[in-house]
C-alpha positions as CSV (number, residue, x, y, z in Angstrom):
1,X,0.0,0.0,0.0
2,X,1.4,3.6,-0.8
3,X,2.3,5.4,2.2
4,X,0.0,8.7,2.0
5,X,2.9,10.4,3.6
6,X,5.4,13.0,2.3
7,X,9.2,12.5,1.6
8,X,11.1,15.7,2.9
9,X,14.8,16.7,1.4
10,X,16.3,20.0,2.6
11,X,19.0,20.3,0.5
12,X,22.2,23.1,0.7
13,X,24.5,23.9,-2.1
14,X,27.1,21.6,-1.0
15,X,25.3,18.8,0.1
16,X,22.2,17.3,1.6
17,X,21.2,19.0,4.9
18,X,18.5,16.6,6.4
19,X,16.2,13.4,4.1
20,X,13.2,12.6,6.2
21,X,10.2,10.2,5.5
22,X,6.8,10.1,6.9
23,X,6.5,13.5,7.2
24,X,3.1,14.3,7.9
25,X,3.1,17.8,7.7
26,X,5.3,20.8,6.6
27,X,4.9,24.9,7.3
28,X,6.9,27.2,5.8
29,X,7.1,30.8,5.3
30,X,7.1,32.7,2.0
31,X,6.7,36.6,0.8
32,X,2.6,36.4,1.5
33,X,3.4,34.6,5.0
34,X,3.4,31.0,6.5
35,X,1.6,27.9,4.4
36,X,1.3,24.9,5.2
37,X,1.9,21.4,3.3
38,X,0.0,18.0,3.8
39,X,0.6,15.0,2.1
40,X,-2.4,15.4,-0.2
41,X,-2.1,18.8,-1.2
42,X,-1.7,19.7,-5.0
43,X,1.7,19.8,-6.1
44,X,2.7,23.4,-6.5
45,X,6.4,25.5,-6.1
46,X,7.3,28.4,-3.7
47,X,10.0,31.1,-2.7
48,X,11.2,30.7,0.6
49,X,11.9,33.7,3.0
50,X,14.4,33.6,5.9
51,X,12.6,32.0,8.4
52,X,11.4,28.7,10.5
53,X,10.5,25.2,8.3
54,X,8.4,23.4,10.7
55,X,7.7,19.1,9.8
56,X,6.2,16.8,11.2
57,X,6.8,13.2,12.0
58,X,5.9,10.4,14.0
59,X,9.2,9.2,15.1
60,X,10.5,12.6,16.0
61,X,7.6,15.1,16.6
62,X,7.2,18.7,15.5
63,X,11.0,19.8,14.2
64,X,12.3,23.1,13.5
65,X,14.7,24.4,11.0
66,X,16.0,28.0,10.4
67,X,16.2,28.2,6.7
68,X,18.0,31.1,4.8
69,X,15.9,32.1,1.4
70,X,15.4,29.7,-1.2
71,X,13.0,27.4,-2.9
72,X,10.1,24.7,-2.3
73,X,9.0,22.4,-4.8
74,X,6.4,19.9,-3.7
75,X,5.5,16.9,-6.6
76,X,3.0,14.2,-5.3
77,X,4.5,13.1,-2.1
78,X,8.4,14.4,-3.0
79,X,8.7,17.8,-0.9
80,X,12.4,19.2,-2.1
81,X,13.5,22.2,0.0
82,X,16.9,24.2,-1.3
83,X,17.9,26.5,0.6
84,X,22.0,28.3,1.1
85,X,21.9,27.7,4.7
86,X,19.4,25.8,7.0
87,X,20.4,25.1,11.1
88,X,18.1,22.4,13.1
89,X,16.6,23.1,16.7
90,X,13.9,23.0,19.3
91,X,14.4,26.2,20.8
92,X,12.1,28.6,18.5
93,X,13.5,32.0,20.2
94,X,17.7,30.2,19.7
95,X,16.5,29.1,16.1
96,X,14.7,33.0,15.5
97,X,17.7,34.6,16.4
98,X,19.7,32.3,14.6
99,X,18.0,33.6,11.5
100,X,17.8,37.3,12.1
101,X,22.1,37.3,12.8
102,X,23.0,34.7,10.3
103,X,20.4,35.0,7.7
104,X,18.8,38.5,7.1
105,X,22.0,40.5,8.3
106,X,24.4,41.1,5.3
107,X,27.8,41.8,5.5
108,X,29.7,44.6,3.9
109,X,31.4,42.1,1.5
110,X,27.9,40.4,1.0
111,X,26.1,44.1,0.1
112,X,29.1,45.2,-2.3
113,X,29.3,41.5,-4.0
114,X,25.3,41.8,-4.7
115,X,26.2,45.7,-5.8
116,X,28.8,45.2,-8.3
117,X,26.4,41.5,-9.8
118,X,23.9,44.2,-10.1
119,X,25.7,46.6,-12.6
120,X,27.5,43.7,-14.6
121,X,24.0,42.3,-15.4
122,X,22.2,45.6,-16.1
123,X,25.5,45.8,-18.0
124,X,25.0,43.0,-19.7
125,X,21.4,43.4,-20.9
126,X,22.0,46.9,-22.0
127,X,24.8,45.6,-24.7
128,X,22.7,43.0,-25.3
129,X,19.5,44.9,-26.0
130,X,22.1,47.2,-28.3
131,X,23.3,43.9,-30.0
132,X,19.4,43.4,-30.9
133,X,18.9,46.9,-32.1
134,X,21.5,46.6,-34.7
């Protein structure tokens, strides 16, 4: 018999952060707030904000994980969660601190790095939108 629950994969650039099964429910915060996923849900994508994934299992409870920005993409019961940094926790004041110092707080290296992508690709565009009107 097909298990009616969901299959959970938080994964990081580098590597795969945490691969859970039975998950019977996942929350997770985007733009327009929290939402939250059950294993018969239609399948449907999402941006992530920094913020707390919450899942649920049988084995191990309610879980929480502080989750930098990224991406949700949930396909029948296949829930993959990409993120650039995620930490795991049960403390939910630890884990929202956690997020506000590691996640929404740039550094100076960070801000200029984003700056200087920024003019290469307007760069970019404008030469390229030249290129076409020739």
């Amino acid at each position: 018999m097909n298990s009616p629950l969901m299959n959970l994969k938080i994964l990081l650039p580098f590597q795969v952060f945490a691969e859970k099964k039975g998950v019977s429910r996942i929350v997770a915060e985007t733009r327009e707030g929290s939402f939250g996923l059950l294993p018969h849900r239609l399948d449907c994508v999402a941006a992530l904000e920094p913020g707390i994934l919450i899942y649920e299992t049988e084995a191990e409870g309610e879980v929480y994980v502080a989750v930098d920005e990224g991406i949700l993409v949930k396909a029948g019961k296949e829930v993959l969660v990409s993120v650039r940094s995620a930490i795991v926790g049960t403390d939910l004041s630890q884990l929202r601190e956690a997020v506000e110092r590691e996640f929404l707080t740039l550094d100076e290296s960070e801000k200029k790095m984003r700056s200087v992508m920024t003019k290469l690709e307007i760069g970019l565009m404008r030469r390229l939108a030249e290129f076409r009107n020739d």
